[in-house]
C-alpha positions as protocol buffer text, in pm:
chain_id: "A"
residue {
  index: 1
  type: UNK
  ca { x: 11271 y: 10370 z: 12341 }
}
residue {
  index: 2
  type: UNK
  ca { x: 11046 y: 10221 z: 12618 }
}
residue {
  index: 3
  type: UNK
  ca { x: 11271 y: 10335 z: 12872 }
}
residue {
  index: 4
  type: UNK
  ca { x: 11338 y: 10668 z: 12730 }
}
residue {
  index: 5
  type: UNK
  ca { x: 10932 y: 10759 z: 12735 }
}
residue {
  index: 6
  type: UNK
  ca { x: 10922 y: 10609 z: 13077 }
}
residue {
  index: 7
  type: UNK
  ca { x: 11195 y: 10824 z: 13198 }
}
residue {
  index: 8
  type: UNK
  ca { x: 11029 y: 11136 z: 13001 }
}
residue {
  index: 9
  type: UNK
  ca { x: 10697 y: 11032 z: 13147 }
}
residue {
  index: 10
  type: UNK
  ca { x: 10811 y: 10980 z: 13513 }
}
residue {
  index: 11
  type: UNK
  ca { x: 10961 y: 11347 z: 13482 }
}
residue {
  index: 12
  type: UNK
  ca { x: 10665 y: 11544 z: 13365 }
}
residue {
  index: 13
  type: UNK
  ca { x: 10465 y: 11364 z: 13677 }
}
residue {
  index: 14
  type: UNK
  ca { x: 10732 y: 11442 z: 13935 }
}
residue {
  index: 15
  type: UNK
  ca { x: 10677 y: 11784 z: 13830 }
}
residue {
  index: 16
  type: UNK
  ca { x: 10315 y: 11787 z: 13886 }
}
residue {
  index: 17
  type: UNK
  ca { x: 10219 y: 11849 z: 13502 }
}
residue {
  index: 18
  type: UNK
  ca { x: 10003 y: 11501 z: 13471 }
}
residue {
  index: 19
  type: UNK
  ca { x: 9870 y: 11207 z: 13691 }
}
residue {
  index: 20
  type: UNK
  ca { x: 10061 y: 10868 z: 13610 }
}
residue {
  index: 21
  type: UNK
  ca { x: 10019 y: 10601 z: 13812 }
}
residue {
  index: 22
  type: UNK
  ca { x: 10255 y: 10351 z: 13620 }
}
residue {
  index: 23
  type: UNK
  ca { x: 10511 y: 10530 z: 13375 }
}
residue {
  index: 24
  type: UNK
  ca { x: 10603 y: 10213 z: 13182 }
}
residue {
  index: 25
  type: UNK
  ca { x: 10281 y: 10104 z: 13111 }
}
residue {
  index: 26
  type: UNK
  ca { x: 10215 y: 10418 z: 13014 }
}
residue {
  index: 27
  type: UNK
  ca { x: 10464 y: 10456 z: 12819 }
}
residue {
  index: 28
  type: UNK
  ca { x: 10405 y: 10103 z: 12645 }
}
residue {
  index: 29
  type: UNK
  ca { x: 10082 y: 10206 z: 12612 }
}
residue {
  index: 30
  type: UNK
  ca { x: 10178 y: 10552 z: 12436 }
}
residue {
  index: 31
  type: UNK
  ca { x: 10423 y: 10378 z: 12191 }
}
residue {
  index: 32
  type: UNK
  ca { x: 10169 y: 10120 z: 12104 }
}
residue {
  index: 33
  type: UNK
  ca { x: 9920 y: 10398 z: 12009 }
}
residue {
  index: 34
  type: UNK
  ca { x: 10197 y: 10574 z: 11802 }
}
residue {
  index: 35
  type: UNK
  ca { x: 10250 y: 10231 z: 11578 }
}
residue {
  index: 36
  type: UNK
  ca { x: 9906 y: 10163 z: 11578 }
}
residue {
  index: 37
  type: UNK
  ca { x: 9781 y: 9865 z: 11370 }
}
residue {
  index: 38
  type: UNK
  ca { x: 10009 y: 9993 z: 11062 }
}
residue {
  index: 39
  type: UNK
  ca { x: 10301 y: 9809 z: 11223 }
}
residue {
  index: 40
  type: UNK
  ca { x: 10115 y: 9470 z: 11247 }
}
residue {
  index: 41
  type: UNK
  ca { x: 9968 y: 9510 z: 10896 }
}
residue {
  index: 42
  type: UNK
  ca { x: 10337 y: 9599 z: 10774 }
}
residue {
  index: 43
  type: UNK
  ca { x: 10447 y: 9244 z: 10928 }
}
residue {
  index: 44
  type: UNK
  ca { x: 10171 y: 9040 z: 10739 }
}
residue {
  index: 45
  type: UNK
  ca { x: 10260 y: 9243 z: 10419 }
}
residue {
  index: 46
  type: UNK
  ca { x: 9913 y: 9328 z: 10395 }
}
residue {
  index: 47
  type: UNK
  ca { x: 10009 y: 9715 z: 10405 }
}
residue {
  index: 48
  type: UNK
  ca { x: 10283 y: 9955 z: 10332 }
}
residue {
  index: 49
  type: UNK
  ca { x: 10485 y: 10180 z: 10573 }
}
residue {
  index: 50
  type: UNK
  ca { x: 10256 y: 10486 z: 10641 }
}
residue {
  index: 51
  type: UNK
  ca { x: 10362 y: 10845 z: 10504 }
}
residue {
  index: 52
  type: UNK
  ca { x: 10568 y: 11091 z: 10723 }
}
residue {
  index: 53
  type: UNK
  ca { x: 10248 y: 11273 z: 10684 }
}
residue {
  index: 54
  type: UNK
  ca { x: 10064 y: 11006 z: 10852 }
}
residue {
  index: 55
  type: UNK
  ca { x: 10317 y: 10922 z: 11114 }
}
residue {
  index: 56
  type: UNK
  ca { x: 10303 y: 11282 z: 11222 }
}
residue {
  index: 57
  type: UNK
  ca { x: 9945 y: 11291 z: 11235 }
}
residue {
  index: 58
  type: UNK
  ca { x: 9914 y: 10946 z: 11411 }
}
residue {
  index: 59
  type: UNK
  ca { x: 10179 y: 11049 z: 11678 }
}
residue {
  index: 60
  type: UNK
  ca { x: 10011 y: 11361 z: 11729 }
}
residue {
  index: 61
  type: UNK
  ca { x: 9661 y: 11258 z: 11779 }
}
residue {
  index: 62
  type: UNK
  ca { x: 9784 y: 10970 z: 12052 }
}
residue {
  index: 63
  type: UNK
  ca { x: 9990 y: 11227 z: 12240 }
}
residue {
  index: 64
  type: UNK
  ca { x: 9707 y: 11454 z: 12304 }
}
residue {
  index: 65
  type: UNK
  ca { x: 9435 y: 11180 z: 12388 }
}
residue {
  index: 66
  type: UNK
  ca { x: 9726 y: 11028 z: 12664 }
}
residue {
  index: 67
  type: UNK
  ca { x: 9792 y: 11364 z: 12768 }
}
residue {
  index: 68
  type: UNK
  ca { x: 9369 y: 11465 z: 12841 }
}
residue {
  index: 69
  type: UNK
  ca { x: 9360 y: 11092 z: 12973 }
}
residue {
  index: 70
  type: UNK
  ca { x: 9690 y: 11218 z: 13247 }
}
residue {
  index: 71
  type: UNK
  ca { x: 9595 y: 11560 z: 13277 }
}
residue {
  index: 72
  type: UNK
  ca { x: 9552 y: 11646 z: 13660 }
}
């Protein structure tokens, strides 16, 4: 997965549509705001897996913030 969002990452700036210095930390960092602290709190079985509904929503709202954070 990492290297697929790098790859996807490293494309859009080659093309001039955002400003990212590192793609694979920004992709780490991308992922890691997709799972969010829902993955962590799944391990300690101190929560249970998030909705599709919630997934979507989460995934969503950490796309656009990296994407205003990369915009040129």
């Amino acid at each position: 997965m990492l290297n697929n969002v790098t790859g996807f990452l490293r494309s859009l700036g080659e093309k001039g549509l955002v400003a990212i210095d590192d793609p694979e930390l920004a992709a780490e960092q991308l992922i890691a705001a997709w799972l969010g602290l829902s993955r962590l709190q799944q391990s300690l079985g101190v929560a249970n897996p998030p909705s599709k509904e919630a997934i979507s929503q989460r995934v969503r709202l950490a796309t656009q913030a990296m994407m205003r954070g990369w915009a040129l």
